[in-house]
N, C-alpha and C positions, 0 to 999 in steps of 0.2 A: 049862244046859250049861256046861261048866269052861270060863274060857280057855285057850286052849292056846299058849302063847307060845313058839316056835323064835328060837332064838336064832344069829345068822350067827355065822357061824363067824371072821370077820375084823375083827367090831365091837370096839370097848373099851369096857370097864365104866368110870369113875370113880367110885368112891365115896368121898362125902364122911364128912371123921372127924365123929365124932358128939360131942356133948357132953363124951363122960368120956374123950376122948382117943383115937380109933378110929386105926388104922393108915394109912396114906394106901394107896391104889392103885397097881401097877405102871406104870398110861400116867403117874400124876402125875410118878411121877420121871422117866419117859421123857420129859416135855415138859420139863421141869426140867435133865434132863441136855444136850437140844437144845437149849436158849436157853443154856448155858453154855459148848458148843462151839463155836457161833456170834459170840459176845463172843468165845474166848480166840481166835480166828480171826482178827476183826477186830484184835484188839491186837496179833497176833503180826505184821501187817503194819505198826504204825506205826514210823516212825522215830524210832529213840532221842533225847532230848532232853539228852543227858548237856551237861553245862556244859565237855568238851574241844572239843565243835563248837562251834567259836569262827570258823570259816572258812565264810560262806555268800550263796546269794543274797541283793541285796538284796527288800526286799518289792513286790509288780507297783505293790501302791498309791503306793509311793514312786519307782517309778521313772516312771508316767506322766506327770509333769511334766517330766521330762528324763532321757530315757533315757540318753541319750548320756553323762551326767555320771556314768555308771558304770561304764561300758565303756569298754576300755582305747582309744588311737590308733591303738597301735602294737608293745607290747608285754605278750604273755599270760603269765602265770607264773600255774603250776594252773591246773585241769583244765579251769575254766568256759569261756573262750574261747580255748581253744588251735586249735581248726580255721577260726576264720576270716579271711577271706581278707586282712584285711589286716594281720594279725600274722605272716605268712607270710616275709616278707623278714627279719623276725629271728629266726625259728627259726635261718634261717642264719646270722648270728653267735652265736646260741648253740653252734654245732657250731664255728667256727672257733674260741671263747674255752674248748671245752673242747681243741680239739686243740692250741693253745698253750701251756695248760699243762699236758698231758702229755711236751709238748718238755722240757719244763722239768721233769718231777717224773719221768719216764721212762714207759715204756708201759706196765710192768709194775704200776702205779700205777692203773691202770682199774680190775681186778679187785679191787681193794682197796674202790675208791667202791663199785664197783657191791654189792659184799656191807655194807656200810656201810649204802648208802640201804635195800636186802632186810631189813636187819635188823629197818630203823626203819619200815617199810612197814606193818605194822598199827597201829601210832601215828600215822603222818601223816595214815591212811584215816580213824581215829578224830576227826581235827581237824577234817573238813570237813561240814557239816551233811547232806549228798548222800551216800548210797553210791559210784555211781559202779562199777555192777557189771559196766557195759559197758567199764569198762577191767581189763583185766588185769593178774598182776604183772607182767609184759615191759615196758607201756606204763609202766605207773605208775612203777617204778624206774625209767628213762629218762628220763620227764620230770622226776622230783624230782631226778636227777643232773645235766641239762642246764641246770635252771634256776638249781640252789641253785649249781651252779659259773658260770653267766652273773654271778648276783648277785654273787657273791662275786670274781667276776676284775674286773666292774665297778666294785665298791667299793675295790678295791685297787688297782688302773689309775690311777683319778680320786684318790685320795690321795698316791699316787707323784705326780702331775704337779700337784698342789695345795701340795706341801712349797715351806719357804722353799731358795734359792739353797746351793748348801755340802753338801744333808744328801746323805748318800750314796746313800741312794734315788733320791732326785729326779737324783741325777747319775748314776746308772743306767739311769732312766728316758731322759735327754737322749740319752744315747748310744742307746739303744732307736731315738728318735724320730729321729735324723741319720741313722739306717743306712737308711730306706725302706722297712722291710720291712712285713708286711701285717698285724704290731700295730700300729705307725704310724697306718695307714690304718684301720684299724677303730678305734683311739681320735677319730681327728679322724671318720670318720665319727658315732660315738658324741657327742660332744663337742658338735657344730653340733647333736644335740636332746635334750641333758641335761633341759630342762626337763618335755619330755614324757615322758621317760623317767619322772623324780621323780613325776609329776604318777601316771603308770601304776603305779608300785611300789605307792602308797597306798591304791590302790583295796581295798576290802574282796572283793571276787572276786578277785586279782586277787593271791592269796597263797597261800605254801608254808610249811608251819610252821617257827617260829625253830630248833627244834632239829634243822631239815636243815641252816641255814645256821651255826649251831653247829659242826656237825661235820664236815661239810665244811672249813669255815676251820681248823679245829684239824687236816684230815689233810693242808692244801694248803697251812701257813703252814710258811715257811723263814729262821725267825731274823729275823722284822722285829719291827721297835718296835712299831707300831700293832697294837692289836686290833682284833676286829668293830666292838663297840661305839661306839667311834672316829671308826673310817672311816666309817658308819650317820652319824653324826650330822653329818661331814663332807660327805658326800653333799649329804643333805636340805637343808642349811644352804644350800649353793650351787644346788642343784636346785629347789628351793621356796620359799626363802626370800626377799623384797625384798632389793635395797639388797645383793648379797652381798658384794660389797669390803669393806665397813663391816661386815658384821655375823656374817661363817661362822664366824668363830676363835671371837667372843665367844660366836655361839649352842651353839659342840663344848665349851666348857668351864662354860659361866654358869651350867648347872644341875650336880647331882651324879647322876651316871652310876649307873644302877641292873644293875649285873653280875652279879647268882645268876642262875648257869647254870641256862637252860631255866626261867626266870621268866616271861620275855615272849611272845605265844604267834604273833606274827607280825612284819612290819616295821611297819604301821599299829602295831602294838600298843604297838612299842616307843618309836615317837618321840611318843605319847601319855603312855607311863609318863614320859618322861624331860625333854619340853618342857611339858608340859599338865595332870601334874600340880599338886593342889592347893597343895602347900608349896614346888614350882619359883613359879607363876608369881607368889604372894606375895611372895616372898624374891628375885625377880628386876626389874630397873626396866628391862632389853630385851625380858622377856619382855612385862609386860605391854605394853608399846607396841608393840612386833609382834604380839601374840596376834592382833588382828582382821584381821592382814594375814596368816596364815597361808595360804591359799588366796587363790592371786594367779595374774593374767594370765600368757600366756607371751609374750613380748617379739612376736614371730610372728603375736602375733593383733593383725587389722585394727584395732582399736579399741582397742588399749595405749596410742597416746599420747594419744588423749581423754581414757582413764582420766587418766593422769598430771597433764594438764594440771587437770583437775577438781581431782583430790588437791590440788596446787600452790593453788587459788583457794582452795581450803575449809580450806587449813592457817594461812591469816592469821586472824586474829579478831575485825579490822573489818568483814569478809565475813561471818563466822560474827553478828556481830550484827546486823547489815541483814537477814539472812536471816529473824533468827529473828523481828525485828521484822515484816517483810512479813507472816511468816506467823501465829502471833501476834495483833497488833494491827492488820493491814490485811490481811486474808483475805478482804475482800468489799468491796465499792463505797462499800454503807452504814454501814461501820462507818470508809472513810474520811471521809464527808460527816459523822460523828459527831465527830469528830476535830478536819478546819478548824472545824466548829459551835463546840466548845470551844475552842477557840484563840482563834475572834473573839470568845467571850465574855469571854474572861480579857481578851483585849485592850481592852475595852470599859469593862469593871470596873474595869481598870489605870486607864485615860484616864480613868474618873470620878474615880476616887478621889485623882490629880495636880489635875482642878480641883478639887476640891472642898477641899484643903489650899490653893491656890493662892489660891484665894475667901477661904479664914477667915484666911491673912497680910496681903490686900489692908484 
């Protein structure tokens, strides 16, 4: 009797190609085609790698040793930690330093920023490693106008009141500060925690791209001397830096200021290209003796004067040689007891060797 083999009606054939080149089967492509809409699936959700996202988390591995030293105090610039609760009391001076200088530039002068920052809105989106699709343009342009004008009324603020005695800024400024009004008061508030402020700008979360605060500055500057650039390094100098009496001037001019616009791709970025460069800290005898003190205490913290006092003991180098000696050549008990051992030998060998000259004159 014949086989009689029915074939369903929903199974698939594959037939394999044969030796001399046979056709492939319809399911091969079909499976062929499925495993390739499945990959471009997966791809199409990865986040772009492009080298403008220069702005991003740090990594979890790196932040479990101390979280904290990545996260701002007190003040959030971009996007990462703007909702919590303790950056909160500066949002509102960020809203007072932009309505101050709208006094000053006029009101009609908003709608200028605001189309400004709109413009530059898919390039800043572009810097930050995070989409960020829960914020919208409304928020987004908001905060890149709030912050890059905070930053930049702060930098300008703190240089006005940093000028030598005579310059006509600075004697702008005085008259500003005599009058009581509530620029006054938000510089001296500002002022008593400059260091944490510095300390916050740095932070790699913790940033707006350079060329918000680029143009910003070029739509808010009214015939003064000082650039961004400038006042940037003015800041930092006093905000970051030891020893500032001694060493703000020297550190805003010591190196050679790197000015092509929209070079730099944040504030971290810029006081790296400009202090911490290779051919600065060669060619500089401040830099390198500060470079290791870049990342310093804030006067504030409980333990700054032990620091100091330490610094102060370990700066002699009679201290620095006891030190090294202890540790060194007497790191253990036994290798003092090896030590007096040798000593009382020499001493011993000494004393022979005095009689024994002593004996052959006698």
């Amino acid at each position: 009797m014949a086989d009689d083999h029915s074939t369903h009606p929903d199974s698939t054939e594959i037939e394999m190609p044969d030796e001399y080149g046979g056709q492939e089967s319809v399911a091969a492509k079909t499976i062929d085609d499925q495993v390739s809409e499945s990959i471009a699936t997966k791809l199409a959700h990865l986040k772009s790698t492009s080298s403008s996202r220069h702005i991003f988390k740090v990594p979890e591995h790196l932040r479990k040793g101390n979280e904290k030293a990545y996260e701002p105090y007190m003040l959030a610039i971009g996007p990462y930690h703007r909702e919590k609760p303790e950056v909160q009391e500066m949002e509102e001076h960020k809203k007072e330093y932009l309505k101050e200088l709208l006094e000053r530039r006029g009101k009609e002068a908003l709608n200028r920023y605001v189309t400004a920052m709109r413009n530059l809105e898919e390039q800043a989106r572009s810097c930050y490693a995070d989409d960020f699709s829960d914020i919208d343009t409304k928020e987004f342009v908001e905060m890149m106008l709030l912050d890059g004008c905070f930053i930049i009324e702060l930098l300008r603020r703190f240089m006005d009141n940093t000028m030598e005695p005579g310059d006509s800024t600075a004697d702008s400024m005085d008259n500003t500060m005599e009058s009581g009004d509530s620029t006054a008061d938000s510089f001296n508030f500002l002022s008593s925690i400059i260091k944490r402020l510095g300390r916050d700008l740095l932070l790699i979360e913790n940033q707006i791209p350079f060329i918000v605060l680029e143009e910003l500055f070029r739509m808010t500057t009214m015939s003064e001397q000082n650039n961004l650039h400038q006042m940037v390094l003015n800041f930092f100098a006093d905000s970051v830096l030891p020893d500032q009496s001694k060493v703000r001037g020297e550190w805003a001019v010591c190196v050679e200021i790197s000015t092509e616009k929209s070079e730099h791709q944040h504030l971290l970025s810029f006081i790296h290209d400009n202090w911490l460069r290779e051919e600065n800290w060669r060619s500089s005898r401040l830099v390198k003796q500060k470079l290791n003190d870049f990342v310093t205490l804030s006067p504030d913290n409980y333990y700054y004067d032990i620091f100091v006092r330490v610094n102060k003991y370990s700066a002699h180098s009679r201290h620095t040689w006891i030190a090294n000696l202890r540790h060194k050549y007497f790191n253990s008990p036994w290798a003092l007891i090896s030590f007096f051992a040798a000593v009382l030998l020499l001493l011993f060998t000494l004393t022979q060797t005095v009689y024994s000259v002593l004996a052959y004159y006698k």
